[in-house]
Backbone as a printed PyTorch tensor [residue, N CA C, xyz], in Angstrom:
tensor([[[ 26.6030,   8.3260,   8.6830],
         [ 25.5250,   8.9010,   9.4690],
         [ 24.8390,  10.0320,   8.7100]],

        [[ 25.5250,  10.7670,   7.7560],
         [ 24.8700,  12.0260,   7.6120],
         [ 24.4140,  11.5990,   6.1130]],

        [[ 24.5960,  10.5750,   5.9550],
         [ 23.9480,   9.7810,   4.4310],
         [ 22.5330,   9.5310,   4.9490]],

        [[ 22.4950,   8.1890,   6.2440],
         [ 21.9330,   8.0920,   6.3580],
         [ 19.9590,   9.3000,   6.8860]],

        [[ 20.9980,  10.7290,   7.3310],
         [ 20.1440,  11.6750,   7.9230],
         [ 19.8190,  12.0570,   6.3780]],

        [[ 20.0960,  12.1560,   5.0450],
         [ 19.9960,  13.0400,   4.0900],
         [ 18.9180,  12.4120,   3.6770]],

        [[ 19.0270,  10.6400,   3.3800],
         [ 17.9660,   9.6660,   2.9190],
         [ 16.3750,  10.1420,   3.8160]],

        [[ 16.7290,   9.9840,   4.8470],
         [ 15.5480,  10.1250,   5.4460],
         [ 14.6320,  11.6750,   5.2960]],

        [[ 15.7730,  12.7120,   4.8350],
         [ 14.9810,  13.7640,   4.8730],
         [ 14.3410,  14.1000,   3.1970]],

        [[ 15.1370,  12.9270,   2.0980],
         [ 14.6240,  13.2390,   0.9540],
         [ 13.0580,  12.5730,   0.8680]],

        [[ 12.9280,  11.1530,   1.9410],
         [ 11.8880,  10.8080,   1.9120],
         [ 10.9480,  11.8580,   2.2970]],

        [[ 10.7720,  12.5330,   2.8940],
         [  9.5290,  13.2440,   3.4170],
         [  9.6180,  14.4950,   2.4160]],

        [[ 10.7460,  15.0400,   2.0720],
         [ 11.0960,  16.3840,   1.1620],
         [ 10.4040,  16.2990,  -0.3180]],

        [[ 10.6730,  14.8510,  -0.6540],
         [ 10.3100,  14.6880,  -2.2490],
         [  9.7690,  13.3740,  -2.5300]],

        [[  8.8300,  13.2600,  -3.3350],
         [  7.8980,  12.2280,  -3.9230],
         [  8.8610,  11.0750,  -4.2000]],

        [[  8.8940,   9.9350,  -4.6340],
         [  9.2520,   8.9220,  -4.7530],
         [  9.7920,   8.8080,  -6.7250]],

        [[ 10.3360,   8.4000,  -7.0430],
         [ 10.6230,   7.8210,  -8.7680],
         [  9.4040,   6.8690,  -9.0630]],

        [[  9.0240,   6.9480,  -9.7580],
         [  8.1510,   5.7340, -10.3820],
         [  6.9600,   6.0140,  -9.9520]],

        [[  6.6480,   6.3380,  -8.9980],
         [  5.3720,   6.5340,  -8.6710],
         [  3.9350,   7.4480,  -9.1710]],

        [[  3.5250,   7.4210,  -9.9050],
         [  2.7020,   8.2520, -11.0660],
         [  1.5390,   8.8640, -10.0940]],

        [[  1.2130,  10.2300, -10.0420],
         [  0.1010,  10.8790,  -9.8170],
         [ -0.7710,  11.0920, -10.5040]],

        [[ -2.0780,  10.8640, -10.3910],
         [ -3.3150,  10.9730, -11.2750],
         [ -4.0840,  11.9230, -10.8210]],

        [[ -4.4270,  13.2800, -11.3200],
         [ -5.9020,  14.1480, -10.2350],
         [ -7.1330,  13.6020, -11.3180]],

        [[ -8.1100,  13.4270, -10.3310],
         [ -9.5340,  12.9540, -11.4010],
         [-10.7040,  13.8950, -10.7740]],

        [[-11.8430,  14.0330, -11.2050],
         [-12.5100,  14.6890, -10.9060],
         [-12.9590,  14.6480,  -9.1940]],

        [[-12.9600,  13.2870,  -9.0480],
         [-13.3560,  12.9810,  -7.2690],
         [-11.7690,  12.7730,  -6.3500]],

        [[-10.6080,  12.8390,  -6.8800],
         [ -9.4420,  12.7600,  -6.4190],
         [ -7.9280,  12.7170,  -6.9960]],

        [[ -7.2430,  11.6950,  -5.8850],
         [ -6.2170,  11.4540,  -6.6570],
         [ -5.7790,  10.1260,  -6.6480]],

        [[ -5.0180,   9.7930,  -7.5390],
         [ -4.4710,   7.7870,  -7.5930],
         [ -2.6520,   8.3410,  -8.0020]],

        [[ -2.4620,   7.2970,  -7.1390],
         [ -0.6880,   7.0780,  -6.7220],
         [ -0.5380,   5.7560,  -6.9680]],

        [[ -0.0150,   5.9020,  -7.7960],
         [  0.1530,   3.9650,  -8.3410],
         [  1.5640,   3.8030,  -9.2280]],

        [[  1.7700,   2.3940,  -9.1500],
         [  3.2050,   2.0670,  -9.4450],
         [  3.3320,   1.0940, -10.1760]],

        [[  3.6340,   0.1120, -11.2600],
         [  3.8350,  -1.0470, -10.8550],
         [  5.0600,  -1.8030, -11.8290]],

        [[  5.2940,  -2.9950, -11.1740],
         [  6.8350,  -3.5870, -11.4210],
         [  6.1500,  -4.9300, -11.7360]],

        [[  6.9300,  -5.8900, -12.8790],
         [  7.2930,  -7.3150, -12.5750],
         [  7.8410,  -8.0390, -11.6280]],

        [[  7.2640,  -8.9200, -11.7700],
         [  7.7470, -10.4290, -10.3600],
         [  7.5420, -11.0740, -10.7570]],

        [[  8.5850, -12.0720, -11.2250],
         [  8.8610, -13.3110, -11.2100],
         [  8.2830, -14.2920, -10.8310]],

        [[  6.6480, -14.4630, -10.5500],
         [  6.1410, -15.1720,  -9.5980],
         [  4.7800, -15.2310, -10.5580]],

        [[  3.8790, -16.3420, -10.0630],
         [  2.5970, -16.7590, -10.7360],
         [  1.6950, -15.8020,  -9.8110]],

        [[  0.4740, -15.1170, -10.2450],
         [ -0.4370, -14.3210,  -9.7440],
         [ -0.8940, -14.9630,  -8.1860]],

        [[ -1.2210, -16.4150,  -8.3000],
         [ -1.3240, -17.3080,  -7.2210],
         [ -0.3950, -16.5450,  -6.3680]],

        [[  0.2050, -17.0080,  -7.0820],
         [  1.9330, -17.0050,  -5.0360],
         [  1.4070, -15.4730,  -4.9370]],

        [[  1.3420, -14.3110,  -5.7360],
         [  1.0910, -13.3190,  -5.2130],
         [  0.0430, -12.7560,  -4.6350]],

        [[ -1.3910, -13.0680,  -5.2670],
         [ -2.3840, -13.0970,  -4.6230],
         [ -2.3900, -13.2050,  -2.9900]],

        [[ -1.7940, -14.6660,  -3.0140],
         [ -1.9210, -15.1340,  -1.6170],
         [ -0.6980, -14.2450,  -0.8330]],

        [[  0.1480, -13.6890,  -1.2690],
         [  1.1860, -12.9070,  -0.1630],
         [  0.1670, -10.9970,  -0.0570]],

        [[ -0.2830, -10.3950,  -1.1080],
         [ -0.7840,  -9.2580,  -0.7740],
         [ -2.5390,  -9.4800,  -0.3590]],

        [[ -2.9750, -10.3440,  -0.2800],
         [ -4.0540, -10.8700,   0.4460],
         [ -4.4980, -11.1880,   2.3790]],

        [[ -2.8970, -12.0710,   2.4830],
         [ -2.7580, -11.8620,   4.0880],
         [ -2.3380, -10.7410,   4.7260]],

        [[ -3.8720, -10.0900,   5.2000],
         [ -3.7530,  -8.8890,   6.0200],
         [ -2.6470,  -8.9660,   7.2810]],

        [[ -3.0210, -10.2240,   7.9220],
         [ -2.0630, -10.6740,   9.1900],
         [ -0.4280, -10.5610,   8.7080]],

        [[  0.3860, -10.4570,   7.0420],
         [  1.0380, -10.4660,   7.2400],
         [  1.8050,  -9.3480,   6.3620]],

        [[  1.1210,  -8.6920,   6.4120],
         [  1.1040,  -7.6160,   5.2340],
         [  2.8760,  -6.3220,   5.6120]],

        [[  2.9020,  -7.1080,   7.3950],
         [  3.8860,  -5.9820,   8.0160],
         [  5.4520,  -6.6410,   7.3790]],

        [[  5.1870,  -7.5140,   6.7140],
         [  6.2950,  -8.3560,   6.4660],
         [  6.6220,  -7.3200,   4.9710]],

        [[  6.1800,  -6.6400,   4.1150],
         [  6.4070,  -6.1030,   3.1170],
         [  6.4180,  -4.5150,   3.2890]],

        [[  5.3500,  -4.0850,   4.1520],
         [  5.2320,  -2.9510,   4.3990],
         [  5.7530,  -1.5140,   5.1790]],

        [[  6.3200,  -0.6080,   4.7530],
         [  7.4480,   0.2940,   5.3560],
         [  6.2240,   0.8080,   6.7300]],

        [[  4.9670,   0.9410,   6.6330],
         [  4.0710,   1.3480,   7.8770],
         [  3.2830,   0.6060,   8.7980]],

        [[  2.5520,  -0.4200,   7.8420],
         [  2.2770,  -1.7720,   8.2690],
         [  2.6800,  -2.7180,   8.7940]],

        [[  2.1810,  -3.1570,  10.0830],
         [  2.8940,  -3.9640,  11.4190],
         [  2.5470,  -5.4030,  10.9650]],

        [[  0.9830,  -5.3740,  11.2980],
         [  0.5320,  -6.3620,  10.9370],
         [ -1.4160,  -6.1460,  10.7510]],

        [[ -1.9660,  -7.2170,  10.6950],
         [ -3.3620,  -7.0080,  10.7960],
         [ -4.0550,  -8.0670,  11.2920]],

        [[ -5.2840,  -7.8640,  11.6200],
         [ -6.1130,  -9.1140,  12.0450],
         [ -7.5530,  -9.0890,  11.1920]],

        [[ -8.1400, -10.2390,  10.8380],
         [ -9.3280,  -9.9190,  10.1670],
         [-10.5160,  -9.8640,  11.3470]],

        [[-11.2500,  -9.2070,  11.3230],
         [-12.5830,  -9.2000,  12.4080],
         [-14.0150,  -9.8700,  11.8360]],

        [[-14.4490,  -9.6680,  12.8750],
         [-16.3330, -10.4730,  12.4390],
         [-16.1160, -11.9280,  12.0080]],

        [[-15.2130, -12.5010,  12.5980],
         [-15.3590, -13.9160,  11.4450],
         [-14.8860, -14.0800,  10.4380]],

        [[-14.4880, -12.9920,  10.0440],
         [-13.6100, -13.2230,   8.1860],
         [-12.2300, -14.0680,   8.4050]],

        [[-11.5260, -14.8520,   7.4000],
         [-10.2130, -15.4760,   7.4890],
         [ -9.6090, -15.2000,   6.5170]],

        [[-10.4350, -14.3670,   5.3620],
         [ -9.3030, -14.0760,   4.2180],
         [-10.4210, -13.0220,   3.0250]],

        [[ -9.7040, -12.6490,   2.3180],
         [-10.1330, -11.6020,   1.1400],
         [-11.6740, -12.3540,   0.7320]],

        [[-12.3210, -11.4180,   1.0320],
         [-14.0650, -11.2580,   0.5430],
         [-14.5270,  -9.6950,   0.2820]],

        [[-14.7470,  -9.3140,  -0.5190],
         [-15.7620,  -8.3240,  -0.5100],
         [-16.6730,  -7.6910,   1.1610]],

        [[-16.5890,  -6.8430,   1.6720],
         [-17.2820,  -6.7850,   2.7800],
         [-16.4060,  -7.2970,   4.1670]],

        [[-15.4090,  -8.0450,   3.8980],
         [-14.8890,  -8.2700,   4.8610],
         [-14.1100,  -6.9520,   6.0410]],

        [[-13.6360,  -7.4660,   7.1040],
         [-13.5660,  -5.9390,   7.6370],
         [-12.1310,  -6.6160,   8.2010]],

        [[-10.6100,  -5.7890,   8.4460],
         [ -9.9600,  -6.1450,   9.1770],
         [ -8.9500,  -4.7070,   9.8450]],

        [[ -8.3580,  -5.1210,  10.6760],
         [ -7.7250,  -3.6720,  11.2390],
         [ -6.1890,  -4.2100,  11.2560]],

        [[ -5.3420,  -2.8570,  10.7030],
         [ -4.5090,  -2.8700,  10.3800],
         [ -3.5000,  -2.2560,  11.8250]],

        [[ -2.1910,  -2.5280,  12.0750],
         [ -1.9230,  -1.2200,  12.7280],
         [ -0.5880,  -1.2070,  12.7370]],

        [[ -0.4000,  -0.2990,  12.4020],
         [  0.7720,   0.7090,  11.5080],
         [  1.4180,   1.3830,  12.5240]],

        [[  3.1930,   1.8130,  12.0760],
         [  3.8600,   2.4680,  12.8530],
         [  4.5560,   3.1700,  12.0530]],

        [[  4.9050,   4.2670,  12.7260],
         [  6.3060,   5.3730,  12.4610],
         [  6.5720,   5.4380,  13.5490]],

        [[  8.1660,   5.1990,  13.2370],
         [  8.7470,   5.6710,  14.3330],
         [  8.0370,   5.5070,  15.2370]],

        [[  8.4220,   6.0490,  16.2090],
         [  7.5110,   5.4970,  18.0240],
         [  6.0530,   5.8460,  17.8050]],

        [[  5.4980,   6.3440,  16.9100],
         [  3.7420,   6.5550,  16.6040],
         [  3.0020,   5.1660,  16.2250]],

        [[  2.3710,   4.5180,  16.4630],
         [  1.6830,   3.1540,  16.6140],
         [  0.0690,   4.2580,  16.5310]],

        [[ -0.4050,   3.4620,  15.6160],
         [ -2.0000,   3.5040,  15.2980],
         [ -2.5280,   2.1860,  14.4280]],

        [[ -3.9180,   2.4470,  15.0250],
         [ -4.7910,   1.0400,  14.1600],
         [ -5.9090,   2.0380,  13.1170]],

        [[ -5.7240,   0.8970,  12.3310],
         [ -6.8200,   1.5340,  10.8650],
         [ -8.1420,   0.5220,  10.8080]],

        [[ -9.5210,   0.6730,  10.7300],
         [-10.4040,  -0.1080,  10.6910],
         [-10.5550,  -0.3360,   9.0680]],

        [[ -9.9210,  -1.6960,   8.0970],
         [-10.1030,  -0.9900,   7.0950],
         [-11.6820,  -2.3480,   6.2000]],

        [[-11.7860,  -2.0510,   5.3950],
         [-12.8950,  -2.8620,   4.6280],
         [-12.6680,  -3.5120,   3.2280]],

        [[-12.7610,  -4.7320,   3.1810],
         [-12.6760,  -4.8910,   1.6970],
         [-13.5390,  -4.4800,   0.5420]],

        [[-13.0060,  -3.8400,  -0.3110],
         [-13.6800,  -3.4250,  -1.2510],
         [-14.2790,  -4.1960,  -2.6360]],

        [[-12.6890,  -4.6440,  -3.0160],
         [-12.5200,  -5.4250,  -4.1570],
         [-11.6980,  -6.6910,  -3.9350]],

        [[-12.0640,  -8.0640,  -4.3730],
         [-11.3780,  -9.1960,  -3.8220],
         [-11.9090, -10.5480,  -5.2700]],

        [[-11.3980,  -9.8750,  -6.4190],
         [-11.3080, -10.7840,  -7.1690],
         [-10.1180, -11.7120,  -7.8960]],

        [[-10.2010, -13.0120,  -7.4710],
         [ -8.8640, -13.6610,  -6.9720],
         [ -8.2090, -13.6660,  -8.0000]],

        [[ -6.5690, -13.6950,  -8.0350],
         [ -5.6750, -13.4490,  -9.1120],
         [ -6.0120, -12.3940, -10.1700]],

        [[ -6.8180, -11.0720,  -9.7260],
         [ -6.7000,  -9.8410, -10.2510],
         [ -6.5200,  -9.2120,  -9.2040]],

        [[ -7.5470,  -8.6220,  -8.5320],
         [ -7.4830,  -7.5230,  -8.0590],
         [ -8.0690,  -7.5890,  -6.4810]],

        [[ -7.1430,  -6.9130,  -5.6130],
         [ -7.5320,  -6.9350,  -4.3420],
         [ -7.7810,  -5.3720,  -3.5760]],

        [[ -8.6390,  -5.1810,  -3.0200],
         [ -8.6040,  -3.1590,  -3.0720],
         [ -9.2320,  -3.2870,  -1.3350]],

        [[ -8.8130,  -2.2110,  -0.3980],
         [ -9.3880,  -1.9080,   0.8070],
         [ -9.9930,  -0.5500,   1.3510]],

        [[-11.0190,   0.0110,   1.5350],
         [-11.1140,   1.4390,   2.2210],
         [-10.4730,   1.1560,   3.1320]],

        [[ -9.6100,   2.0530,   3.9980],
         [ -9.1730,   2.6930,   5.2820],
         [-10.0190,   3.8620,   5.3320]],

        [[-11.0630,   3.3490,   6.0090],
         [-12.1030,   4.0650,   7.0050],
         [-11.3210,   4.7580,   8.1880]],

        [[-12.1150,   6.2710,   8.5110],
         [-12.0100,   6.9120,   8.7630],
         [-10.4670,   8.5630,   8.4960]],

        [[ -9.4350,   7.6360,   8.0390],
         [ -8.4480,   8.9340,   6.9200],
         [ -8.4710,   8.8440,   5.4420]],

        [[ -9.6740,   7.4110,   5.3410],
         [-10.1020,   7.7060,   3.7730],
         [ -9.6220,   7.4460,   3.0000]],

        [[ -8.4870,   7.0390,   2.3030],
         [ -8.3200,   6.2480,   1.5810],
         [ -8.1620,   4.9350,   1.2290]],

        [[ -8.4010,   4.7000,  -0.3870],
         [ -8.4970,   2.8520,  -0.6200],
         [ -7.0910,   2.6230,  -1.3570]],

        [[ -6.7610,   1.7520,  -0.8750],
         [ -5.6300,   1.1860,  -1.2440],
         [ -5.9820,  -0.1910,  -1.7620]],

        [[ -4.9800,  -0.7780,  -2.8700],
         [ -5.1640,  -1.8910,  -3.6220],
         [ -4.0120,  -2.3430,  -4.7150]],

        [[ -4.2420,  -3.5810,  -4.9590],
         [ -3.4060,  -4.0690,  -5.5220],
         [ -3.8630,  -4.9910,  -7.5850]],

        [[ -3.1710,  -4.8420,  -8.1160],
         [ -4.1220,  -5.3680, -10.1520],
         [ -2.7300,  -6.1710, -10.3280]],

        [[ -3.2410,  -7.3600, -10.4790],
         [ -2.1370,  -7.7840, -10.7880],
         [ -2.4700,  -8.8700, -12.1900]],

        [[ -1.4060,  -9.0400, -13.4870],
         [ -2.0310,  -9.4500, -14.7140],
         [ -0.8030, -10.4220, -15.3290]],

        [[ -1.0400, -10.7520, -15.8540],
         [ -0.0380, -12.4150, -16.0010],
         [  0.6110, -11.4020, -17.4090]],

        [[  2.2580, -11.5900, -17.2810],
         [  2.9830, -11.1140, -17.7350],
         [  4.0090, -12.3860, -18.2780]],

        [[  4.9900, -11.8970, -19.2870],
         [  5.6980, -13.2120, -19.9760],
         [  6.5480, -13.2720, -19.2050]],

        [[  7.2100, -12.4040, -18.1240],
         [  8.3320, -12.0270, -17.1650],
         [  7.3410, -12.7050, -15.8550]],

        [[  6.7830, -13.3440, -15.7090],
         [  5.9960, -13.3210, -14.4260],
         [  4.2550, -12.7770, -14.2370]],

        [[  4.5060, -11.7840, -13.3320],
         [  2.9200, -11.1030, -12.6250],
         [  3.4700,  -9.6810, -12.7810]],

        [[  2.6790,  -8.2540, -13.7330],
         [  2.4250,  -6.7850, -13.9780],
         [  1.9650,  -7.0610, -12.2500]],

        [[  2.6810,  -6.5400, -11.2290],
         [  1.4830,  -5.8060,  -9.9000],
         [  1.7360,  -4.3360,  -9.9860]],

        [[  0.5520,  -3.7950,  -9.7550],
         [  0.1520,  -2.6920,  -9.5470],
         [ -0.0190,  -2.4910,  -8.0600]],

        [[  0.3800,  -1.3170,  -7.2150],
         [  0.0240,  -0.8110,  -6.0160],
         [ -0.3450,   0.1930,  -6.4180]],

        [[ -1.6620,   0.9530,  -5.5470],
         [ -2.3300,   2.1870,  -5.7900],
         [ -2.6040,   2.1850,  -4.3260]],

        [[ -2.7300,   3.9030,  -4.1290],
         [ -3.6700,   4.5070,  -3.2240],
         [ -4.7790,   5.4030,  -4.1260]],

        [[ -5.7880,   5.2930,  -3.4420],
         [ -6.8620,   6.2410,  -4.2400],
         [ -7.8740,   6.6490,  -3.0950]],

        [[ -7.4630,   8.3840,  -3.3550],
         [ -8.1870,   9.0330,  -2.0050],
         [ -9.4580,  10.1030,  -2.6800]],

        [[-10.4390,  10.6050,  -2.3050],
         [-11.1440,  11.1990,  -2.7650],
         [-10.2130,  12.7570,  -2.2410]],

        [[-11.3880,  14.1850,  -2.8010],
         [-10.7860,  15.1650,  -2.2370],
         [-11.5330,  15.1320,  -0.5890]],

        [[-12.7400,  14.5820,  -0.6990],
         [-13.3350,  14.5920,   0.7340],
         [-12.9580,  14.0650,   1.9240]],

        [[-12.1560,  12.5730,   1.5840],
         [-11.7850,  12.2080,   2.7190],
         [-11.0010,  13.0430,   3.8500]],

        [[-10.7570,  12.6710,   4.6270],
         [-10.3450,  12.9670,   5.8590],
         [ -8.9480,  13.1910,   6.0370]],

        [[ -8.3220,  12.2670,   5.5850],
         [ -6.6490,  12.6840,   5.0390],
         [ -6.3780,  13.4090,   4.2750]],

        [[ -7.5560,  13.7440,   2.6860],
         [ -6.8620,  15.0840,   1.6940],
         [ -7.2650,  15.9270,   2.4900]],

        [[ -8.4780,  15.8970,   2.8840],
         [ -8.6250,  17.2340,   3.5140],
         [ -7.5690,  18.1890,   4.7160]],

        [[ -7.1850,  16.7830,   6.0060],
         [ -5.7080,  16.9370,   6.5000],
         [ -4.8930,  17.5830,   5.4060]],

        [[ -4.3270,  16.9540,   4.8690],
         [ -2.8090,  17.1480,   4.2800],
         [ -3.6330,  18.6730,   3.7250]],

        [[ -4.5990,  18.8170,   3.0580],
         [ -4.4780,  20.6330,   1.8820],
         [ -4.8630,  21.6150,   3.3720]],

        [[ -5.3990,  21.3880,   4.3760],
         [ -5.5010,  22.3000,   5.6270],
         [ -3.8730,  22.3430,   6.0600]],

        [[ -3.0330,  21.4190,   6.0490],
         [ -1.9710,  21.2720,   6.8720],
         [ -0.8050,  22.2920,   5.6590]],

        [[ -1.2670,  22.2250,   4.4020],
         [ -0.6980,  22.7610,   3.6350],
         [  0.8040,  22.0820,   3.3790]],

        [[  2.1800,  22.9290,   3.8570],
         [  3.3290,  22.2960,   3.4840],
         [  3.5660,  21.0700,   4.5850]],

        [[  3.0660,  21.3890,   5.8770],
         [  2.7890,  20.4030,   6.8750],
         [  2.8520,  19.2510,   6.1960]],

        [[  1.7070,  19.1320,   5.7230],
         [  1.5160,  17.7180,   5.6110],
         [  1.5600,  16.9670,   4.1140]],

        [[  2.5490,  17.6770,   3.5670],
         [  2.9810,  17.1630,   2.4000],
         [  4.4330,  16.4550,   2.6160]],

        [[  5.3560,  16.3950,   3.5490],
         [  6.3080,  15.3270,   4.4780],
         [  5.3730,  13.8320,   4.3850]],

        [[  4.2290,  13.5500,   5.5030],
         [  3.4470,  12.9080,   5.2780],
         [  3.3910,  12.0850,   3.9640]],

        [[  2.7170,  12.7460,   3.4180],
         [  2.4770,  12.5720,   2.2900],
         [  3.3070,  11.7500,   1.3090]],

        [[  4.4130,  12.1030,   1.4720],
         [  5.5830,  11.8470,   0.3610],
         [  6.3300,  10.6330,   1.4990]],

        [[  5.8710,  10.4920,   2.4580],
         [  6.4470,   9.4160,   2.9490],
         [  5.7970,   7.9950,   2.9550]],

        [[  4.1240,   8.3300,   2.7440],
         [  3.3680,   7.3500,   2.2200],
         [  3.6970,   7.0530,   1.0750]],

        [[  3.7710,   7.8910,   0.1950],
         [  4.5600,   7.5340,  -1.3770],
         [  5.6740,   6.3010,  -1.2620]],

        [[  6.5120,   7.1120,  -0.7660],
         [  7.7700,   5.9020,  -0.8460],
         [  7.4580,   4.4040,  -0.5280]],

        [[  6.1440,   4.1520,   0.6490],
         [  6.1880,   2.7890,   1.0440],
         [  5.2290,   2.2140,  -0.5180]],

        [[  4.9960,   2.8500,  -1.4450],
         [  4.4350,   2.0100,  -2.5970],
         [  5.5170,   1.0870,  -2.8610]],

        [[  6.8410,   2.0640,  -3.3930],
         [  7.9950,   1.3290,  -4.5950],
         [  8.7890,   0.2440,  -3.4750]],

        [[  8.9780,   0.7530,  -2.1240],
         [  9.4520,  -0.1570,  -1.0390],
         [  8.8280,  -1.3710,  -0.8970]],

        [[  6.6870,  -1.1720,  -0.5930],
         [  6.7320,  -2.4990,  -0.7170],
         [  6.8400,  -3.4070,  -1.8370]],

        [[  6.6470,  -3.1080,  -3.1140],
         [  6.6570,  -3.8320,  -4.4390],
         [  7.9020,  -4.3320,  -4.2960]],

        [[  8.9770,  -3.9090,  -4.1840],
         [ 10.3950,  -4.4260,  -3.8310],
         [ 10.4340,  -5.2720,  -2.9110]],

        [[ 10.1130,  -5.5330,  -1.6340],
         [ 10.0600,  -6.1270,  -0.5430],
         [  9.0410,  -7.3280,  -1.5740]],

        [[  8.1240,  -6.9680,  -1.8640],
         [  7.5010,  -8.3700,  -2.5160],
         [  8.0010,  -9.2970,  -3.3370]],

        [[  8.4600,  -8.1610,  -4.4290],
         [  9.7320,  -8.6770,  -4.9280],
         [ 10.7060,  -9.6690,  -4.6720]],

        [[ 11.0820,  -9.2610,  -3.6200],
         [ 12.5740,  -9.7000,  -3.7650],
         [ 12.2900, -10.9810,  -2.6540]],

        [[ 10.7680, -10.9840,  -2.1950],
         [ 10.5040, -12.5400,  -1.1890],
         [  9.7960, -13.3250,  -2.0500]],

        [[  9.1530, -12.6890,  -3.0000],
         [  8.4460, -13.9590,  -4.1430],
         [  9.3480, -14.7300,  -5.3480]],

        [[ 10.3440, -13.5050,  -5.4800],
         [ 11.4290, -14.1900,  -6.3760],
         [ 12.7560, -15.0410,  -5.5110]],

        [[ 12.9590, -14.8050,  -4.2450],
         [ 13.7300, -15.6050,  -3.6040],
         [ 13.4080, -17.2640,  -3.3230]],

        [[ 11.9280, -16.9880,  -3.1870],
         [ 10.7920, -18.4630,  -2.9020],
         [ 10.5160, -19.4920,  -4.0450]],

        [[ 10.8550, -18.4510,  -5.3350],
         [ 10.7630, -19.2250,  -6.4840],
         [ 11.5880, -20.1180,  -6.8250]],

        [[ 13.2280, -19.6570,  -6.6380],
         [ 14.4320, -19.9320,  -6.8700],
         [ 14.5200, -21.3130,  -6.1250]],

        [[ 13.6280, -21.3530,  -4.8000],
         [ 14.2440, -22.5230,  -4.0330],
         [ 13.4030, -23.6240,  -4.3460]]])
């Protein structure tokens, strides 16, 4: 029990391993990335379905695409909705970038950041990359540097679901392969 209470408090206390911080002139980028065993295809199509995105994701429930969309386009719009713990919220988010077997990227409109995925044919499999990339303006940096130590818990708990989900992808694209 008190393992389990320590884990949970290093998540919010301290940044994640692997996870690289970038400051750039308009923000910051949090990005990671690992091999998988898997052809860009099989992966494409698993970090592409918004509807099933809760299957990998430590915040992410699930999603639905809106307006008519059924899958990754440029412009497309779908809403996400995410949980902690007993907190349940929906994200309106937008596709940004949706070029198939590279790169898939989303704004989350209204706390502002884009999140996305680069993925590049490797001799081990598929290089994926997970990133968040927030400006300083959005709505969430601006949260978290007002909230100060507040909301740097937050923060570092979004971190962790990078290396969690790459693992979770992981370990369902290389299980799928095997069979």
């Amino acid at each position: 029990m008190v393992g389990a209470v320590n884990a949970t408090l290093r998540r919010f206390l301290r940044p994640p391993e692997g996870v690289v911080r970038t400051r750039t002139d308009h923000g910051m980028t949090d990005e990671m990335a690992i091999v998988i065993d898997a052809a860009p295809q099989e992966l494409w199509d698993l970090i592409t379905d918004v509807t099933g995105m809760g299957r990998w994701s430590t915040e992410n429930r699930r999603g639905r695409w809106l307006g008519g969309a059924s899958g990754p386009q440029a412009g497309a719009w779908f809403v996400g909705v995410n949980r902690i713990g007993p907190v349940v919220w929906v994200t309106p988010c937008e596709v940004t970038v949706a070029k198939p077997l590279e790169h898939f990227e989303f704004q989350v409109h209204i706390v502002g950041p884009r999140w996305g995925y680069r993925l590049e044919p490797d001799p081990g499999g598929t290089l994926i990359t997970e990133y968040r990339d927030w400006s300083y303006s959005s709505g969430f940096n601006r949260l978290l540097r007002w909230s100060g130590p507040l909301g740097k818990p937050r923060d570092n708990h979004a971190l962790h679901g990078i290396p969690e989900t790459l693992r979770a992808l992981k370990q369902h694209a290389e299980s799928r392969s095997r069979t």
